[in-house]
C-alpha positions, -999 to 999 in steps of 0.1 A, spaced: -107 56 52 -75 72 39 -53 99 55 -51 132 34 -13 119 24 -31 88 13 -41 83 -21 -71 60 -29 -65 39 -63 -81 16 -83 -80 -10 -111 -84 13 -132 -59 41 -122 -33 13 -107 -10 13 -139 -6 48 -144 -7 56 -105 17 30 -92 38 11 -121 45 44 -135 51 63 -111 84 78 -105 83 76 -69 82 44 -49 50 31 -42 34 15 -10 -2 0 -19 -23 -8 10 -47 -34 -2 -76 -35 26 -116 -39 30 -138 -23 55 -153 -53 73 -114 -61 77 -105 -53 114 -71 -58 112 -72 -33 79 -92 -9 101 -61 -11 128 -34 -10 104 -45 25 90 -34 53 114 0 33 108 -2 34 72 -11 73 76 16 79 96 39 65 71 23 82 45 33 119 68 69 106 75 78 95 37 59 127 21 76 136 -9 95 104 -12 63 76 -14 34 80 -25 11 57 -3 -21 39 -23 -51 27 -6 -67 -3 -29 -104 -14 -14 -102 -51 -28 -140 -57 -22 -145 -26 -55 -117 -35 -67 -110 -72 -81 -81 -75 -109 -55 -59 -93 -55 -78 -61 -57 -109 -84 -28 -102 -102 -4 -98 -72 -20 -128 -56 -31 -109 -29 -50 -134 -7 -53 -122 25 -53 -89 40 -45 -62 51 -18 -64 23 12 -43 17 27 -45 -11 61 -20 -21 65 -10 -57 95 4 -72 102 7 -104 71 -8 -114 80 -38 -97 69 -50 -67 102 -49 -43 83 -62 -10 50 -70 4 39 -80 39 7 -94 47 -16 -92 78 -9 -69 105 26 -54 113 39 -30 139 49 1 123 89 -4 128 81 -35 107 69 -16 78 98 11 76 120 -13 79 106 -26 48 106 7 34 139 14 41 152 -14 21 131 5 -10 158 35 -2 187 13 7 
């Protein structure tokens, strides 16, 4: 279900994929039954094209993948959660335009 500019990760590769990474991270927490994940992932591809080279973009299936969605308190998805730094700067749940996401995004560069 991921773009080629989108990475998929999991609980096991999350620390060393997203908390360390040196780049700002977007981690798209999503399932496939999930409809609104399903319509919120040619957006999240797109982003993943525009900010190549400056974000990494994660996809994290949270139906294979159970701790890590637990420890952000994800709850409901699709999920977006911004890392930087190894800190999460911003998340937005449910289903967003696109404009609403790189506005989010552009606060990570801000």
């Amino acid at each position: 279900m991921a773009g080629h500019a989108v990475l998929e990760v999991n609980d096991a590769t999350f620390d060393s994929e997203v908390l360390q990474s040196e780049q700002p991270v977007l981690v798209d927490f999503w399932a496939a039954w999930c409809g609104p994940c399903r319509a919120l992932a040619p957006l999240v591809d797109a982003i993943a094209e525009e900010y190549n080279g400056r974000l990494k973009v994660m996809k994290m299936d949270v139906d294979q993948n159970s701790a890590t969605p637990a420890r952000y308190g994800v709850r409901g998805i699709p999920a977006l959660i911004f890392f930087k730094g190894g800190k999460v700067a911003n998340q937005i749940v449910g289903f967003v335009p696109k404009e609403k996401i790189t506005e989010g995004l552009d606060k990570l560069f801000a």
